[in-house]
C-alpha positions, 0 to 999 in steps of 0.5 A: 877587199882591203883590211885583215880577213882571218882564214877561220875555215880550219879552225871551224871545220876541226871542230866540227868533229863531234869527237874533237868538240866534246874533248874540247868541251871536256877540256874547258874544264881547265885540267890537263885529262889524258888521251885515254880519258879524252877517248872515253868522253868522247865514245871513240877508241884509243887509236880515233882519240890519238887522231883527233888529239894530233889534229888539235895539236897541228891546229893549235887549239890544244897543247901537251903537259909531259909528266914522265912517261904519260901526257896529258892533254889542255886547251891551248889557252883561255882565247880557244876556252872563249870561242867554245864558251861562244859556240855553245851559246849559239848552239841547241843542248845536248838533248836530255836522256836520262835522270843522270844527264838531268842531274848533271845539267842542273849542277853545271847551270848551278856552278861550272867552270869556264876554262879557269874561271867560275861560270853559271849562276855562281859565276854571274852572281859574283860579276854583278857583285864585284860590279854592283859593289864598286870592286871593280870599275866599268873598265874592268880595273880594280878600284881601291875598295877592290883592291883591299877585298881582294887582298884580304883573300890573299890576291895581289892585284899588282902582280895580276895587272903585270900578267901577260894576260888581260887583268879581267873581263866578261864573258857571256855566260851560255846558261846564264845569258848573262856575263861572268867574270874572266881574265887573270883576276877570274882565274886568280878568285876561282883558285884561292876559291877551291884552295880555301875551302868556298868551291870544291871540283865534282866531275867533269866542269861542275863545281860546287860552292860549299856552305863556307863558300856562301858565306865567304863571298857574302861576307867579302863581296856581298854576293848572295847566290840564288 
């Protein structure tokens, strides 16, 4: 058979692991966590976690941040956060056990974050926003009116566009079925967001949009949150 194949068969089979995919999926929170932190979420012991964090090492799919004596574990970048994000939409859920767990599903479907950038309902919300309300065009670029509502929230879209990164783009969300908003600009909203007070980090991926933060984006986007 002629034409690139990608040899995709490593790639699956480390994440197969249901010790290395729940750290992965820890990690699509976009925060560098420890190993011992990583071994916790993953119900192993500290010596199975090291393994398994090696394993992710040599595959490439996570990489190390060193901080004196201690390191600290993250995806390896915003593709690997995507093909989990892409796994769990295909994937059954996580069977529901105890109130807490429901709790938790419910705050996650409400605002998450996906890698670096908003995800759930809030995150679908502020794509058909930006969308619908002409900041963004059908090529994922920011108009003029874009532009200047983005730089009243302190964002440059002139550095963004000169990232190495893609300026923007969607992925579509696992809970929503629905796309949220990704790329350099997803990651440039959701950081001024939790900077300027509209989303605060909870455990693990939740995210919560305060009072401020409603009234933020309706004011600036229109984007009314359901």
């Amino acid at each position: 058979m002629s034409g690139f194949q990608a040899d995709i068969a490593p790639v699956a089979a480390l994440m197969a692991d249901r010790g290395r995919a729940a750290m992965l999926t820890a990690l699509l929170d976009g925060r560098p966590l420890a190993a011992g932190e990583l071994a916790r979420t993953a119900g192993v012991s500290a010596p199975t976690a090291s393994a398994h964090l090696g394993r992710l090492l040599d595959g490439g799919l996570v990489t190390v941040v060193k901080q004196g004596r201690h390191r600290y574990y993250r995806l390896a970048g915003a593709d690997v956060a995507e093909v989990i994000e892409a796994l769990s939409r295909i994937s059954a859920p996580v069977e529901v056990r105890s109130l807490r767990q429901s709790r938790q599903a419910r705050r996650l479907h409400r605002a998450r974050s996906c890698y670096d950038h908003l995800a759930g309902e809030a995150g679908v919300a502020l794509y058909a926003a930006l969308m619908d309300g002409g900041s963004l065009d059908a090529d994922f670029q920011a108009t003029e009116k874009g532009a200047e509502r983005f730089a009243r929230l302190g964002i440059d879209v002139g550095s963004l566009r000169k990232a190495r990164r893609r300026f923007a783009g969607e992925c579509l969300d696992w809970t929503e079925r629905r796309p949220h908003l990704n790329g350099a600009l997803g990651a440039a909203l959701l950081a001024r967001f939790i900077e300027i007070g509209w989303v605060e980090r909870g455990g693990d991926r939740e995210l919560r949009v305060t009072e401020a933060g409603c009234a933020g984006l309706a004011d600036s986007f229109g984007c009314v949150l359901p």
